[in-house]
PyMOL Python script that loads the backbone (N, CA, C, O; Angstrom):
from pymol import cmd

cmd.read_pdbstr("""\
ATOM      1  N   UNK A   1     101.554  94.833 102.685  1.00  0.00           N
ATOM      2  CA  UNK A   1     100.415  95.037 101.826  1.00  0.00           C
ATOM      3  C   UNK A   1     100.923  95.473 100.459  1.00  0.00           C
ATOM      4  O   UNK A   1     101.678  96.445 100.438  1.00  0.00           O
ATOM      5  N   UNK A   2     100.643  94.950  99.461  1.00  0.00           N
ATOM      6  CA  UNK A   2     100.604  95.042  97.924  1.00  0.00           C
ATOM      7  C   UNK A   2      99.962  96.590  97.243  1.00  0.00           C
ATOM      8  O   UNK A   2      98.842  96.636  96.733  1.00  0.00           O
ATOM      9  N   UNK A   3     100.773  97.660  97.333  1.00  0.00           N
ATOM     10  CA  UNK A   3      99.769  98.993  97.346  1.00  0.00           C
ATOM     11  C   UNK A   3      99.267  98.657  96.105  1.00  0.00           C
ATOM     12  O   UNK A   3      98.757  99.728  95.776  1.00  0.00           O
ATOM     13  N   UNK A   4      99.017  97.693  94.960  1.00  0.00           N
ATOM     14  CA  UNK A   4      98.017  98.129  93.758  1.00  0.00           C
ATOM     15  C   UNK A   4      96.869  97.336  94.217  1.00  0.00           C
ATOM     16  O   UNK A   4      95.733  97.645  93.857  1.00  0.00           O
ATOM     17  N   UNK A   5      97.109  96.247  95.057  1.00  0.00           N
ATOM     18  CA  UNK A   5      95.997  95.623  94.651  1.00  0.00           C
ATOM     19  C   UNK A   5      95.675  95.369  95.967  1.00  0.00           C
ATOM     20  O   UNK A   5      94.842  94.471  96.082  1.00  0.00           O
ATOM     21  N   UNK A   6      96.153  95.986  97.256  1.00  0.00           N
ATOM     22  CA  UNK A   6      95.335  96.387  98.503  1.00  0.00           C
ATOM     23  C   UNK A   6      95.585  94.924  99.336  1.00  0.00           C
ATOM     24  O   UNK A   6      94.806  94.719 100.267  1.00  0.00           O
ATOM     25  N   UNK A   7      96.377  94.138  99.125  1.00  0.00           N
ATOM     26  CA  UNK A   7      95.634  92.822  99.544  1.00  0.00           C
ATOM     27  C   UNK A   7      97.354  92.314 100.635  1.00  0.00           C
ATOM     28  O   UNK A   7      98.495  92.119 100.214  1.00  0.00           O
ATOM     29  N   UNK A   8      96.779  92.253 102.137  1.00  0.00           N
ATOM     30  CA  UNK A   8      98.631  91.987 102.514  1.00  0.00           C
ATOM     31  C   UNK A   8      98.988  90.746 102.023  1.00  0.00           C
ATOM     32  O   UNK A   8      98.219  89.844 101.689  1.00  0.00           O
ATOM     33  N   UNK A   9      99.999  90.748 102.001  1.00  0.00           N
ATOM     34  CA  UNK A   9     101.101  89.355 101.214  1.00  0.00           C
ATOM     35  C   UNK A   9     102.215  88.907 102.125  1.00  0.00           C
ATOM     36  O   UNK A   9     103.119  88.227 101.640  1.00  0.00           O
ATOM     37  N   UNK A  10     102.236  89.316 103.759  1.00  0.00           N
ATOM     38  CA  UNK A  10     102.478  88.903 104.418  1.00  0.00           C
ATOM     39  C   UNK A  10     102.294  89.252 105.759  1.00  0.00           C
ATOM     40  O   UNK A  10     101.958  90.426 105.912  1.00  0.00           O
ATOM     41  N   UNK A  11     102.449  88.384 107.087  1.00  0.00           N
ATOM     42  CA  UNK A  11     102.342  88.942 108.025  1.00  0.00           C
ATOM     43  C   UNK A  11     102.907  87.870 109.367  1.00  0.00           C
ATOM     44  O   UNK A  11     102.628  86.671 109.372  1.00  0.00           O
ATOM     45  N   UNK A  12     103.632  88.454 110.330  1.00  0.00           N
ATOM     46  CA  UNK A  12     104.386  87.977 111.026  1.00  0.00           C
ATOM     47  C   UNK A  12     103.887  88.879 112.526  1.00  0.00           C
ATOM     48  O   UNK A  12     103.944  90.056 112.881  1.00  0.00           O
ATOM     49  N   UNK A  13     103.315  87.404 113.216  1.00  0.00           N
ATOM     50  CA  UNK A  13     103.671  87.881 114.740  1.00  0.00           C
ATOM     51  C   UNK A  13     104.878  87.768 115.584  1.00  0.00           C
ATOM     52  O   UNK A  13     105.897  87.333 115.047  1.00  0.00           O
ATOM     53  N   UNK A  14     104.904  88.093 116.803  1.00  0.00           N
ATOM     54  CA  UNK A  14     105.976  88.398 117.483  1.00  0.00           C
ATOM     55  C   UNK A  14     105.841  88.140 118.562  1.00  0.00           C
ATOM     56  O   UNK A  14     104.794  88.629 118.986  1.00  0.00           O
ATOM     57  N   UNK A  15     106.540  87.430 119.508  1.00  0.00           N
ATOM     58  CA  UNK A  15     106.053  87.410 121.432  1.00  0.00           C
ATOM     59  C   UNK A  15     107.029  88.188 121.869  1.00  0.00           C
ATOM     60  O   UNK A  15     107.965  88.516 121.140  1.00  0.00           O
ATOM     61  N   UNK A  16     106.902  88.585 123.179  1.00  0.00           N
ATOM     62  CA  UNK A  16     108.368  89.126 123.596  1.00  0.00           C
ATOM     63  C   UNK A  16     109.484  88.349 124.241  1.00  0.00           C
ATOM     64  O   UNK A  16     110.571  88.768 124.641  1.00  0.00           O
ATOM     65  N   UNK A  17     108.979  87.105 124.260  1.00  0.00           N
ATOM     66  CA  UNK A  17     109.968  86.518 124.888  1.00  0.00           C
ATOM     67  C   UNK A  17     111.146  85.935 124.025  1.00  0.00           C
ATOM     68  O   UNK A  17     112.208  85.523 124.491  1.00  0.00           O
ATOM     69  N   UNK A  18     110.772  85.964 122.602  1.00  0.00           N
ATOM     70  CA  UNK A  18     111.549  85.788 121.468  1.00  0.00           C
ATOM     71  C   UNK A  18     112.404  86.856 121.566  1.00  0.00           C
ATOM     72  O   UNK A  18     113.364  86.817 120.796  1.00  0.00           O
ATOM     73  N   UNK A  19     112.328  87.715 122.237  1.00  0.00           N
ATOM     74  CA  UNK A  19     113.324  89.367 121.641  1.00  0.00           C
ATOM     75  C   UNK A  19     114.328  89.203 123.414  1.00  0.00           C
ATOM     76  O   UNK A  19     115.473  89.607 123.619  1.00  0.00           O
ATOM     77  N   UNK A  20     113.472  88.551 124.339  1.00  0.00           N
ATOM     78  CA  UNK A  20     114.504  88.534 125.690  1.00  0.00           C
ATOM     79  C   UNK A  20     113.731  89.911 126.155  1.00  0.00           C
ATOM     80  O   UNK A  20     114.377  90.906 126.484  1.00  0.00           O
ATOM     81  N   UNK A  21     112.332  89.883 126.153  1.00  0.00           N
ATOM     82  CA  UNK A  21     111.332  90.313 126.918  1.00  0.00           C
ATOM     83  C   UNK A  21     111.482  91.802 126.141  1.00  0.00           C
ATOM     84  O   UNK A  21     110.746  92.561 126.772  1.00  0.00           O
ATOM     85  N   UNK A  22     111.896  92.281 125.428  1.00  0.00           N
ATOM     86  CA  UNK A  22     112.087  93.579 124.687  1.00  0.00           C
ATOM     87  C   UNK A  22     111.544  94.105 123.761  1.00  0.00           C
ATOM     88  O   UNK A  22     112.025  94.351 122.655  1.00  0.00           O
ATOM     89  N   UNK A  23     110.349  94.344 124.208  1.00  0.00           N
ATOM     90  CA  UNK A  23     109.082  94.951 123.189  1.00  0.00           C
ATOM     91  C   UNK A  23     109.811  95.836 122.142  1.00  0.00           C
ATOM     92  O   UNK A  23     108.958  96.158 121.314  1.00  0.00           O
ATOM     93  N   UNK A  24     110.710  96.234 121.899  1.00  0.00           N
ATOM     94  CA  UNK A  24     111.666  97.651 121.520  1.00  0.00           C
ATOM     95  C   UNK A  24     111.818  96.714 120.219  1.00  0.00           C
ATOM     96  O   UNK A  24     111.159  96.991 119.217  1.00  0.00           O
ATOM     97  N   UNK A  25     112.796  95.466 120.235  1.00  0.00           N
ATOM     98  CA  UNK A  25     113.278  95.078 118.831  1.00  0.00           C
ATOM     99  C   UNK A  25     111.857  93.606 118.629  1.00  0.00           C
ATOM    100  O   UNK A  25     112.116  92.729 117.805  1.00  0.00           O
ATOM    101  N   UNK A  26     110.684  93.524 119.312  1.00  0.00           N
ATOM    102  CA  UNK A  26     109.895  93.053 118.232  1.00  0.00           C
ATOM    103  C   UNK A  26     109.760  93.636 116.970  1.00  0.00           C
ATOM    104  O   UNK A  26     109.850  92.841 116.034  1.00  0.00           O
ATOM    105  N   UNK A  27     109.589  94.684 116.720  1.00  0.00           N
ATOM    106  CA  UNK A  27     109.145  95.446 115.372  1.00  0.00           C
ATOM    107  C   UNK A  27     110.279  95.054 114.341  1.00  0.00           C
ATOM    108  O   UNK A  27     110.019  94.662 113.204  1.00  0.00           O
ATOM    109  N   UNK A  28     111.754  95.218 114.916  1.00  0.00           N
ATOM    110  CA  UNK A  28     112.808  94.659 113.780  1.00  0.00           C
ATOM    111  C   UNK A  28     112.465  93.080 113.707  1.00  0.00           C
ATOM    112  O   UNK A  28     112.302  92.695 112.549  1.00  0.00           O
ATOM    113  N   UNK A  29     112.354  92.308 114.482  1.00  0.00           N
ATOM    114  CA  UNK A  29     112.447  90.923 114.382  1.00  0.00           C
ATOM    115  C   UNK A  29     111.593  90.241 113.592  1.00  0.00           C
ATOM    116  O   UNK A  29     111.944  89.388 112.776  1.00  0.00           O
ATOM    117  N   UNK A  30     109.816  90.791 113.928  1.00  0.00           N
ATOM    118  CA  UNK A  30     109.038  89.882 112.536  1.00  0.00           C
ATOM    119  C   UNK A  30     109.296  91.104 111.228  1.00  0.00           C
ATOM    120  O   UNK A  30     108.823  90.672 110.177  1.00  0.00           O
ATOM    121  N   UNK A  31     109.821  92.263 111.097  1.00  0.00           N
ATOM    122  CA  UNK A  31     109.951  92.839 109.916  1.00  0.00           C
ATOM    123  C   UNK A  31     111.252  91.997 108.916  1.00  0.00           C
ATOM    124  O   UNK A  31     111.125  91.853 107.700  1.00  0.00           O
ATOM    125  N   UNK A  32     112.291  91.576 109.585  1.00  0.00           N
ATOM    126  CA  UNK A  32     113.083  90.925 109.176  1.00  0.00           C
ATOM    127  C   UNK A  32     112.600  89.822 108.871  1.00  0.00           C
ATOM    128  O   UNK A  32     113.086  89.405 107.820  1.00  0.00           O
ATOM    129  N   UNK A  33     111.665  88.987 109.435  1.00  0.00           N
ATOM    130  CA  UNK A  33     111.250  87.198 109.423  1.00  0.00           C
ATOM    131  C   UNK A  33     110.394  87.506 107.805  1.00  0.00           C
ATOM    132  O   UNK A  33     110.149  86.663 106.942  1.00  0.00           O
ATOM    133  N   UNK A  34     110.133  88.710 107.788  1.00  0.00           N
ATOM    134  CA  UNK A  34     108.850  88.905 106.732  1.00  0.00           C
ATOM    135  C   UNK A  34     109.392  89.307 105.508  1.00  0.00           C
ATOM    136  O   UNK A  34     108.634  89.272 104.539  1.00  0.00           O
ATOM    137  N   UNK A  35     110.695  89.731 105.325  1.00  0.00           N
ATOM    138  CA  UNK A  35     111.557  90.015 104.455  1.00  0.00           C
ATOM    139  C   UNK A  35     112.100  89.069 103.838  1.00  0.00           C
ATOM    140  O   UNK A  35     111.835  88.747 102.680  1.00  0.00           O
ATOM    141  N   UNK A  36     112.929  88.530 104.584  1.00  0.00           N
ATOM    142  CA  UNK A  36     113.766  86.801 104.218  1.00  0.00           C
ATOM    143  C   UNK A  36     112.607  85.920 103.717  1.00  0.00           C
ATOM    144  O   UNK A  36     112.833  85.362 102.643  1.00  0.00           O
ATOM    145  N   UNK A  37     111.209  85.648 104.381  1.00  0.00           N
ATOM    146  CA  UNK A  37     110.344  85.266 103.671  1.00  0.00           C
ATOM    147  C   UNK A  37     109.999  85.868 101.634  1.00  0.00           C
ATOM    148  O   UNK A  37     109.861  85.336 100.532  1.00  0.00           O
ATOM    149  N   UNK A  38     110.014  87.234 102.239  1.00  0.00           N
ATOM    150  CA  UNK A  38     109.732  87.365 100.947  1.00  0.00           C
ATOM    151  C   UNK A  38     110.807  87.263  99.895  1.00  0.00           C
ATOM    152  O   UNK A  38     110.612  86.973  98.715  1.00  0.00           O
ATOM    153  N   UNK A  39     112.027  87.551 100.492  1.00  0.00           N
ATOM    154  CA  UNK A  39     113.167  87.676  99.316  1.00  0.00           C
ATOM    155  C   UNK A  39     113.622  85.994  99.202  1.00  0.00           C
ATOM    156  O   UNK A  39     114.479  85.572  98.425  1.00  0.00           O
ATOM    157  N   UNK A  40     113.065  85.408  99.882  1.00  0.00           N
ATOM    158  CA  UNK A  40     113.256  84.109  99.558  1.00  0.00           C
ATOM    159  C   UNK A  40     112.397  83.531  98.743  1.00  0.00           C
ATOM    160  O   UNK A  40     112.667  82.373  98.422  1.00  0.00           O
ATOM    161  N   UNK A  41     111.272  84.092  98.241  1.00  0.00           N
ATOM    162  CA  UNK A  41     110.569  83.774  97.562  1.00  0.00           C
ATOM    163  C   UNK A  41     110.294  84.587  95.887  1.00  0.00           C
ATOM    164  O   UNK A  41     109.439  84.336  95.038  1.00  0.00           O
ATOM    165  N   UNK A  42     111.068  85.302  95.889  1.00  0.00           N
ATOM    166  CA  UNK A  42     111.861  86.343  95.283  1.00  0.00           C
ATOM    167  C   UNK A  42     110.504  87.733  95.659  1.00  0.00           C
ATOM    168  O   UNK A  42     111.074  88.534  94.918  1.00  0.00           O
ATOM    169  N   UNK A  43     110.123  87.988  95.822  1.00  0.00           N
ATOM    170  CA  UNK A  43     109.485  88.959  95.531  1.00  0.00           C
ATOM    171  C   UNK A  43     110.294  90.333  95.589  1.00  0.00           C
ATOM    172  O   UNK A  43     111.123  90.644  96.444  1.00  0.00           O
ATOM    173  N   UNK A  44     109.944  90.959  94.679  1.00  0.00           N
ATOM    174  CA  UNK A  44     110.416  92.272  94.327  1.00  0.00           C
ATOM    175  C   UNK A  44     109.728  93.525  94.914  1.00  0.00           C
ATOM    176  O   UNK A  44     108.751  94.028  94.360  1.00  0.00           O
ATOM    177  N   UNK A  45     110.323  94.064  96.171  1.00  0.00           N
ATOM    178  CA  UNK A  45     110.236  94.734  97.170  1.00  0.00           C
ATOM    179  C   UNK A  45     110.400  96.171  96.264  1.00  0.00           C
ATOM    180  O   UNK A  45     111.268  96.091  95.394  1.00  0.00           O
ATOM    181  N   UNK A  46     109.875  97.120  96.328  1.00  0.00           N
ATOM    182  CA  UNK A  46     110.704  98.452  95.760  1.00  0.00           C
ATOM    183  C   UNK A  46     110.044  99.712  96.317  1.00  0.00           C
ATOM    184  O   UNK A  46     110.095 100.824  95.791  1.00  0.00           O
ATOM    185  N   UNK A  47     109.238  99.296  97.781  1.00  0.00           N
ATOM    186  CA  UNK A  47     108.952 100.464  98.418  1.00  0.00           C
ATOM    187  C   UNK A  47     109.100  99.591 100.076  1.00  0.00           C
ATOM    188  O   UNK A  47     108.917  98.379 100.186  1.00  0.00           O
ATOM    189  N   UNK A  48     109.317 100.142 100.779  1.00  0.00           N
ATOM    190  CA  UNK A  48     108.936  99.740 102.050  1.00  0.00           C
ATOM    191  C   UNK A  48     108.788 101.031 102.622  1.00  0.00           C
ATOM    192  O   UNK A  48     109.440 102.043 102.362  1.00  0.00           O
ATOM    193  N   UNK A  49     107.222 100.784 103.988  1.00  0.00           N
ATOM    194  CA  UNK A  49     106.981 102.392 104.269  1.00  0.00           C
ATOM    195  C   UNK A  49     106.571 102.005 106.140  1.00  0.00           C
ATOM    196  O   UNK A  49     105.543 101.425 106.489  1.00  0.00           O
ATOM    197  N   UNK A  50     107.544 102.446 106.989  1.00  0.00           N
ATOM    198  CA  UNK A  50     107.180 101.632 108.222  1.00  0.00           C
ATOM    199  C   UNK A  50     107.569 103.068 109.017  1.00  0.00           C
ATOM    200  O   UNK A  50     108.010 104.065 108.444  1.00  0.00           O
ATOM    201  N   UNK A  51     107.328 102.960 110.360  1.00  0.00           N
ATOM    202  CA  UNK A  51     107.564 104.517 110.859  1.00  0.00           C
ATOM    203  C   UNK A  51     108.668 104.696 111.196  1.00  0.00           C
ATOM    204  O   UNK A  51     109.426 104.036 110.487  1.00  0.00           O
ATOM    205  N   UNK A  52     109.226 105.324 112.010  1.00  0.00           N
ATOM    206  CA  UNK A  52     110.489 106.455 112.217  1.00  0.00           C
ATOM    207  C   UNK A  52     112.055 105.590 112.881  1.00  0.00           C
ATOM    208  O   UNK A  52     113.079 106.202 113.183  1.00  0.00           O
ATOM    209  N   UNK A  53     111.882 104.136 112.983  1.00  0.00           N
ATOM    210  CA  UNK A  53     112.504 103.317 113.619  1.00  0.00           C
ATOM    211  C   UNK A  53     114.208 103.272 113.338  1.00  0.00           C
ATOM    212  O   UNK A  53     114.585 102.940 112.214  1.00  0.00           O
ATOM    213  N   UNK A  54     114.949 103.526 114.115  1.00  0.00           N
ATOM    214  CA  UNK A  54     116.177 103.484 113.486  1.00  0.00           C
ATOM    215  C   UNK A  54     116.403 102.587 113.063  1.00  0.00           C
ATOM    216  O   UNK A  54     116.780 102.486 111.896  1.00  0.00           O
ATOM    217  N   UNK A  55     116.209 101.304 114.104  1.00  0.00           N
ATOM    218  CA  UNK A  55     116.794 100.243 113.553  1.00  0.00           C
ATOM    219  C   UNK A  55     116.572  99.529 112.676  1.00  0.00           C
ATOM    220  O   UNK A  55     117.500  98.791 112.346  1.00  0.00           O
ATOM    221  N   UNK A  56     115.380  99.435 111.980  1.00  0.00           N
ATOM    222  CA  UNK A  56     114.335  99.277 110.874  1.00  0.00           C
ATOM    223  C   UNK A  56     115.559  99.896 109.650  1.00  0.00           C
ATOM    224  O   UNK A  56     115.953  99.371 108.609  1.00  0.00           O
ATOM    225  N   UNK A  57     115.860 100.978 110.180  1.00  0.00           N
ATOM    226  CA  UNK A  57     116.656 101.827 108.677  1.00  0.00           C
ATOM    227  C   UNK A  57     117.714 101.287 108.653  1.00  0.00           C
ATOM    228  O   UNK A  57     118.185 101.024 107.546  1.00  0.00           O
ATOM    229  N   UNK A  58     118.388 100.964 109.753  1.00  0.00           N
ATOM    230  CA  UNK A  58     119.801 100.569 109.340  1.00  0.00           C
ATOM    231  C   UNK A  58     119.600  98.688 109.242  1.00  0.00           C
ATOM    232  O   UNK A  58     120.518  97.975 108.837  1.00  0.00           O
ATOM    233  N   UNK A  59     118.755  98.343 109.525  1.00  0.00           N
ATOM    234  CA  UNK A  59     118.728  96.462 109.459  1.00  0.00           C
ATOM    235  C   UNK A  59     118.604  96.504 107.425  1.00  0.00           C
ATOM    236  O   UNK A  59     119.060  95.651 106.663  1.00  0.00           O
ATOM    237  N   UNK A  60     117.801  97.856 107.023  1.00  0.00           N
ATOM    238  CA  UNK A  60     117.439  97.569 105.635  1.00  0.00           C
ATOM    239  C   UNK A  60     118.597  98.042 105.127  1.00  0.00           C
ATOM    240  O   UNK A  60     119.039  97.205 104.340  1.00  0.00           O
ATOM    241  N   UNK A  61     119.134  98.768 105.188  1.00  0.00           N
ATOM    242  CA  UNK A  61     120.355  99.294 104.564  1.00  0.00           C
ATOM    243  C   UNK A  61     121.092  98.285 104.578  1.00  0.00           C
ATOM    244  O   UNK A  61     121.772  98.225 103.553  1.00  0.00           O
ATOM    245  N   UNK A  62     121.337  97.108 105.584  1.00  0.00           N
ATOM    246  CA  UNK A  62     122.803  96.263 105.618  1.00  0.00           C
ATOM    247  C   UNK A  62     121.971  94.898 104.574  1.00  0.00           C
ATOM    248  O   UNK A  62     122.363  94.057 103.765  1.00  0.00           O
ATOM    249  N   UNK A  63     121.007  95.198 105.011  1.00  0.00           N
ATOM    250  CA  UNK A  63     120.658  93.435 104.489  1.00  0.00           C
ATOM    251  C   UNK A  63     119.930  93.983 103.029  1.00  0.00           C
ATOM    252  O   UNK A  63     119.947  92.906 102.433  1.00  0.00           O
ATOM    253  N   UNK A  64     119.213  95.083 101.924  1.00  0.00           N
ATOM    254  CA  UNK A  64     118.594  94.656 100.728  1.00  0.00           C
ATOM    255  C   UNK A  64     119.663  96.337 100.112  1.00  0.00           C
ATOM    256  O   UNK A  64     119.441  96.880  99.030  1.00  0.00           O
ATOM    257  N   UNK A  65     120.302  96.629 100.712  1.00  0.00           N
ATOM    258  CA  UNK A  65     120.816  98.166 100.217  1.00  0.00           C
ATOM    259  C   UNK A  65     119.981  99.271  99.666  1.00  0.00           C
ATOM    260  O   UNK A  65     120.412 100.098  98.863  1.00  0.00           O
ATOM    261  N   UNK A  66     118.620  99.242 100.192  1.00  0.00           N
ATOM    262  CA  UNK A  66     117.629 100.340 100.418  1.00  0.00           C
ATOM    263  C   UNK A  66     118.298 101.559 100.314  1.00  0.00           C
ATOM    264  O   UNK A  66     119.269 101.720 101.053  1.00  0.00           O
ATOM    265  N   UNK A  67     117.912 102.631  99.394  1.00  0.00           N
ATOM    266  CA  UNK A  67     118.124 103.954  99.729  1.00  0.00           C
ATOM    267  C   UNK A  67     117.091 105.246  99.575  1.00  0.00           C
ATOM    268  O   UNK A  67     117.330 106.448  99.683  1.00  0.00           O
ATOM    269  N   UNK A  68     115.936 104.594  99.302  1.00  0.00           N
ATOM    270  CA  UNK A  68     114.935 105.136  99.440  1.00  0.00           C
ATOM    271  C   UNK A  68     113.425 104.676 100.693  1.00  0.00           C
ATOM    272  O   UNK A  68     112.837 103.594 100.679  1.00  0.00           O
ATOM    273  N   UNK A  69     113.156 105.721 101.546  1.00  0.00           N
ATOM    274  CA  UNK A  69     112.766 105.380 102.901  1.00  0.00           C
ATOM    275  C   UNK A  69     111.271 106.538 102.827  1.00  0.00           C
ATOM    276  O   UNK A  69     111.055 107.723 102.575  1.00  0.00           O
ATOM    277  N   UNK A  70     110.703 105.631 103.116  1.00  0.00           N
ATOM    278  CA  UNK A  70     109.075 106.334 103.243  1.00  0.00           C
ATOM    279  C   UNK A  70     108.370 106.026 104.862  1.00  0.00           C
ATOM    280  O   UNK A  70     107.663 105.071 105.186  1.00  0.00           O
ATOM    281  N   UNK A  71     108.724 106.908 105.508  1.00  0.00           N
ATOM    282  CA  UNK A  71     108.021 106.652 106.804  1.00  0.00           C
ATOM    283  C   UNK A  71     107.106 107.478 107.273  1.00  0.00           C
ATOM    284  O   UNK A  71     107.228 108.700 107.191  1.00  0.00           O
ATOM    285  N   UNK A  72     106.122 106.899 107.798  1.00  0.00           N
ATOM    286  CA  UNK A  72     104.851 106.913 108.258  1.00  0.00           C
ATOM    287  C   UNK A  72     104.934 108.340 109.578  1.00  0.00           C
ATOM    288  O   UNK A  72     105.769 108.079 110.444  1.00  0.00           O
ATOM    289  N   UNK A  73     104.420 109.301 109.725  1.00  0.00           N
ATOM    290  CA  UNK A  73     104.516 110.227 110.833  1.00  0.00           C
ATOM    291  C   UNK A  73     103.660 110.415 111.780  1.00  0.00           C
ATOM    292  O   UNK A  73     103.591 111.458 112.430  1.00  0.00           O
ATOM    293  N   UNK A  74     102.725 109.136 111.984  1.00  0.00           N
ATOM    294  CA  UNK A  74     101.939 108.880 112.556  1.00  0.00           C
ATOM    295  C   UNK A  74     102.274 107.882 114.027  1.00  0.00           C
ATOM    296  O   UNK A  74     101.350 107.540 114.765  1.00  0.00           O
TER     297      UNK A  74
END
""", "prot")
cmd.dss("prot")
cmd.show_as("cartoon", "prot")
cmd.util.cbc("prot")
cmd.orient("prot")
């Protein structure tokens, strides 16, 4: 979702049988599909805010060199 103008700009489902039945790394898998989408399209990312996920932190760290992390405590 676009925080100025409220409106999402992308969105990616997930089955589990894509992950090898592992509900655990759906959440990395369409977050990644939704990324490469966007950085392939260039968009200029400069917040991402998702909850407490490790692997979420370290997939962003290797692949856009993120060092600022806003997660959700909900």
């Amino acid at each position: 979702m676009d925080n100025e103008t409220k409106k999402v700009i992308i969105l990616k489902t997930v089955d589990k049988r894509e992950t090898d039945r592992k509900s655990v790394a759906m959440e990395k898998v369409a977050l990644k599909a939704c990324l490469e989408d966007l950085l392939q399209n260039q968009v200029n990312i400069t917040e991402l805010v998702t909850d407490g996920h490790l692997g979420i932190a370290a997939m962003m760290n290797y692949c856009i060199g993120a060092k600022h992390w806003a997660f959700s405590t909900e």
